[in-house]
C-alpha positions as CSV (number, residue, x, y, z in Angstrom):
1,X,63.8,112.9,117.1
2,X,66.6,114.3,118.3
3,X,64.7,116.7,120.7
4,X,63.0,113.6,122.4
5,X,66.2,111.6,122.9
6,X,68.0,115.1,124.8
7,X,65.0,115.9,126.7
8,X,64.8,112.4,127.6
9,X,68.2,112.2,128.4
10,X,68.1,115.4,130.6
11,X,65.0,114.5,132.3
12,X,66.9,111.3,133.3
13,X,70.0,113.0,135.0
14,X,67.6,115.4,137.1
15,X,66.4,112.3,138.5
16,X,69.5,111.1,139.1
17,X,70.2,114.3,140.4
18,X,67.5,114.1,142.8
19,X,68.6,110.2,143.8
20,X,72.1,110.9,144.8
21,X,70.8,113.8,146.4
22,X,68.9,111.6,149.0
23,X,71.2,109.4,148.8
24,X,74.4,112.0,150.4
25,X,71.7,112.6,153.0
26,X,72.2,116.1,154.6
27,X,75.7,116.7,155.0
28,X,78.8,115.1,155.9
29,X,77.8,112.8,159.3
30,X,75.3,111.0,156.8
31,X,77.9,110.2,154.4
32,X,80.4,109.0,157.0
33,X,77.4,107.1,158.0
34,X,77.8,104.9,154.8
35,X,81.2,103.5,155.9
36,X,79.8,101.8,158.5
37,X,76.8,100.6,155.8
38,X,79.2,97.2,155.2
39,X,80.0,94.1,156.3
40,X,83.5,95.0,157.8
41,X,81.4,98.3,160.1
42,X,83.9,96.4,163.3
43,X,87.0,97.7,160.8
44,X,85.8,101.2,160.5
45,X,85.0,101.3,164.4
46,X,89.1,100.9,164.3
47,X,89.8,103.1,161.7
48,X,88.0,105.7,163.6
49,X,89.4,104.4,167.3
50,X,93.0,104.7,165.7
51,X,92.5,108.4,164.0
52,X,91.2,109.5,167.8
53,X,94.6,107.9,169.5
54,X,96.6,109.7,166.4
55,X,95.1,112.9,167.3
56,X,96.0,112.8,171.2
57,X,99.5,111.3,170.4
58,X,99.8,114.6,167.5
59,X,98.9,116.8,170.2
60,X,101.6,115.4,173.0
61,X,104.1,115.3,170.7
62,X,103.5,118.8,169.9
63,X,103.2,120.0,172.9
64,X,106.3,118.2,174.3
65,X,107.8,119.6,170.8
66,X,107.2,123.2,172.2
67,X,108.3,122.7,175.6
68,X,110.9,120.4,176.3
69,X,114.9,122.1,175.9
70,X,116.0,122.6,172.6
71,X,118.1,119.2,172.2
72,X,115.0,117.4,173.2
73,X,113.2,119.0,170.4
74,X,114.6,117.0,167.2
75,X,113.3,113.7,169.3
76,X,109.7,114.9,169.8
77,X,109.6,117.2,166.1
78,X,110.6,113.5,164.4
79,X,107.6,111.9,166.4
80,X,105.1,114.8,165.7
81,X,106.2,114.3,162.2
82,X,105.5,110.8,161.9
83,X,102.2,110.6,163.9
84,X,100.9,113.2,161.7
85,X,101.8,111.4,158.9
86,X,100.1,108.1,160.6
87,X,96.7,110.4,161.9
88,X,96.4,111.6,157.6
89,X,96.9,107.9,156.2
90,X,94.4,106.7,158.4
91,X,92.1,109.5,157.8
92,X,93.0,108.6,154.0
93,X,92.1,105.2,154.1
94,X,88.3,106.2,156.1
95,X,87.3,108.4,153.7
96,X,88.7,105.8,150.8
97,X,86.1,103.1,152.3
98,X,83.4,105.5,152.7
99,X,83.9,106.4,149.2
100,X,83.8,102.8,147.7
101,X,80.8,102.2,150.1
102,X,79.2,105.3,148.4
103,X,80.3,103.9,144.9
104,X,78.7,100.6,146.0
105,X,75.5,102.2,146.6
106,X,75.5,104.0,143.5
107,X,76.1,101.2,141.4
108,X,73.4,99.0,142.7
109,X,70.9,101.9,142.3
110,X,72.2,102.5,138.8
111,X,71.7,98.7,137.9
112,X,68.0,98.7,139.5
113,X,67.6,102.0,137.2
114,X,68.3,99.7,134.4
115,X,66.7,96.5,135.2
116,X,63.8,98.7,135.5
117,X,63.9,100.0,132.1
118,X,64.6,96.6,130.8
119,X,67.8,97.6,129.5
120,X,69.7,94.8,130.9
């Protein structure tokens, strides 16, 4: 009996396996795809719009960092700090929503799984 219910049990999570497989897609731009999956896509469109602007301000601050004269360079080190900082909590929160879309997903497919089965 106990045989059945692990082979059954395994045979289950390799198609789970295989679900979540196709579900990731193939690679990394098909999972930052599934941000944009949602109702609030517009708020992801800013997300990303805001990382692109915190990139080119990281960059001029650097770059004014390393060549202005050295009592300029506590001013522009303080705003390379804090638009790095800005650029990796925006980057935080994008992958956050991508991840709850992706939990989202995953959920709903699990639930179909079981209303399938008759389970639930």
């Amino acid at each position: 009996m106990n045989n059945d219910i692990d082979a059954k049990i395994k045979h289950d999570l390799q198609a789970q396996s295989k679900e979540l497989d196709a579900l990731m897609g193939d690679g990394l731009m098909d999972y930052m795809k599934i941000g944009f999956a949602s109702q609030f896509s517009w708020l992801m469109k800013v997300g990303y719009a805001l990382a692109i602007i915190l990139s080119v301000l990281m960059f001029y601050c650097g770059y004014q960092f390393l060549t202005v004269a050295p009592e300029n360079q506590l001013f522009w080190g303080i705003w390379l700090i804090i638009s790095f900082n800005a650029q990796v909590a925006t980057k935080l929160w994008i992958f956050m929503h991508t991840n709850r879309n992706m939990l989202s997903r995953e959920l709903r497919v699990m639930e179909l799984r079981l209303a399938k089965q008759g389970i639930r």
